[in-house]
N, C-alpha and C positions, 0 to 999 in steps of 0.2 A: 952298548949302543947309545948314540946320542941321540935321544929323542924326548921332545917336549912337547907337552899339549898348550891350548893358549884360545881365547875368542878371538874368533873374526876384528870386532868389535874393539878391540886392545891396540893401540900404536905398535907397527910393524918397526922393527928394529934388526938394524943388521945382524946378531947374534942370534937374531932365529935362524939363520940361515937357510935353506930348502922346505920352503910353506907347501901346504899340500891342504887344499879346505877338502875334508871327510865326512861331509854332509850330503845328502839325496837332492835338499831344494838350495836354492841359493837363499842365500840369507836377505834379509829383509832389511831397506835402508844401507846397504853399502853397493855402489855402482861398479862394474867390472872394472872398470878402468880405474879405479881408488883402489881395489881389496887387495894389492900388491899379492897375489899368490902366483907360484910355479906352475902351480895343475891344479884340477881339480878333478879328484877322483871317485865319483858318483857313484862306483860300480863299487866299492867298499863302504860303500853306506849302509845303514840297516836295510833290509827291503820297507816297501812304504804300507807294507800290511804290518809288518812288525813293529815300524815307526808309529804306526796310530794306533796299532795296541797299547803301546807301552808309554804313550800321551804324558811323558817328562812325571810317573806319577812312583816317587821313590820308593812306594811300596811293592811294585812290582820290578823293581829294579835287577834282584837275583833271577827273577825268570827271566828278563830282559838279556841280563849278560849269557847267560845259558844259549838260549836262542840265537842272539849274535855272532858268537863266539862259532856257534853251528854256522851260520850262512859265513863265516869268512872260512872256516875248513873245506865250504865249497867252494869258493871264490877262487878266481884265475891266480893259481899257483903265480904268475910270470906278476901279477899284482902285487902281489906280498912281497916277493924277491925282489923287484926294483926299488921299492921301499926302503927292504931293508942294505941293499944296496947303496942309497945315497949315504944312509949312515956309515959306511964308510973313508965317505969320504968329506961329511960337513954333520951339523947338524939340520936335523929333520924337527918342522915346525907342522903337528898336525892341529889344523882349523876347523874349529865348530860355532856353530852360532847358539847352543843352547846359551839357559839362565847360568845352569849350576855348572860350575867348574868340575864338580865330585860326579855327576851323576851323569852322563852324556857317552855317547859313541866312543869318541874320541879317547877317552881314558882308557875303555876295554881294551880298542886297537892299539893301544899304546902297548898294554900289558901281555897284547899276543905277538905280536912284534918283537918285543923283549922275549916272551918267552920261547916261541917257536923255533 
């Protein structure tokens, strides 16, 4: 699968191919009309109780991905498929607005997308 993670925040370049920002809020200081993304897919976000449990704090990071990894095994099966669906046919650019590159949604989803 072609899939790469990336910040909001980072110059959009044609080689991302199919942006997808995978975040619950929108992100702060970039205007819809600049974020050059495809979609945005709000419903593969973490939920916002699990989002503020886990307050970007790397210590609870293993329960965080535990937990995540649950709420996308619930999530809209036809979610997950379209996704991995675009990978076939471009690459797939998923968008997060955290700090840490390592430590964010967006990485999990990467790695359930690959694996699933």
């Amino acid at each position: 699968m072609k899939i790469q993670i990336k910040r909001i925040y980072d110059k959009a370049k044609p080689e991302d191919g199919y942006r997808v920002l995978v975040d619950g809020l929108w992100p702060r200081g970039i205007a819809k009309r600049d974020a050059k993304i495809d979609e945005w897919r709000k419903e593969l976000a973490p939920s916002k109780s699990l989002r503020q449990w886990y307050g970007h704090d790397q210590a609870r990071w293993n329960e965080f991905r535990k937990a995540y990894e649950l709420e996308l095994s619930s999530a809209d099966p036809e979610s997950i498929k379209s996704l991995r669906q675009i990978t076939k046919k471009q690459r797939l650019t998923l968008l997060f607005a955290a700090r840490s590159t390592e430590y964010n949604n967006a990485v999990i989803l990467k790695t359930y997308l690959e694996r699933s």
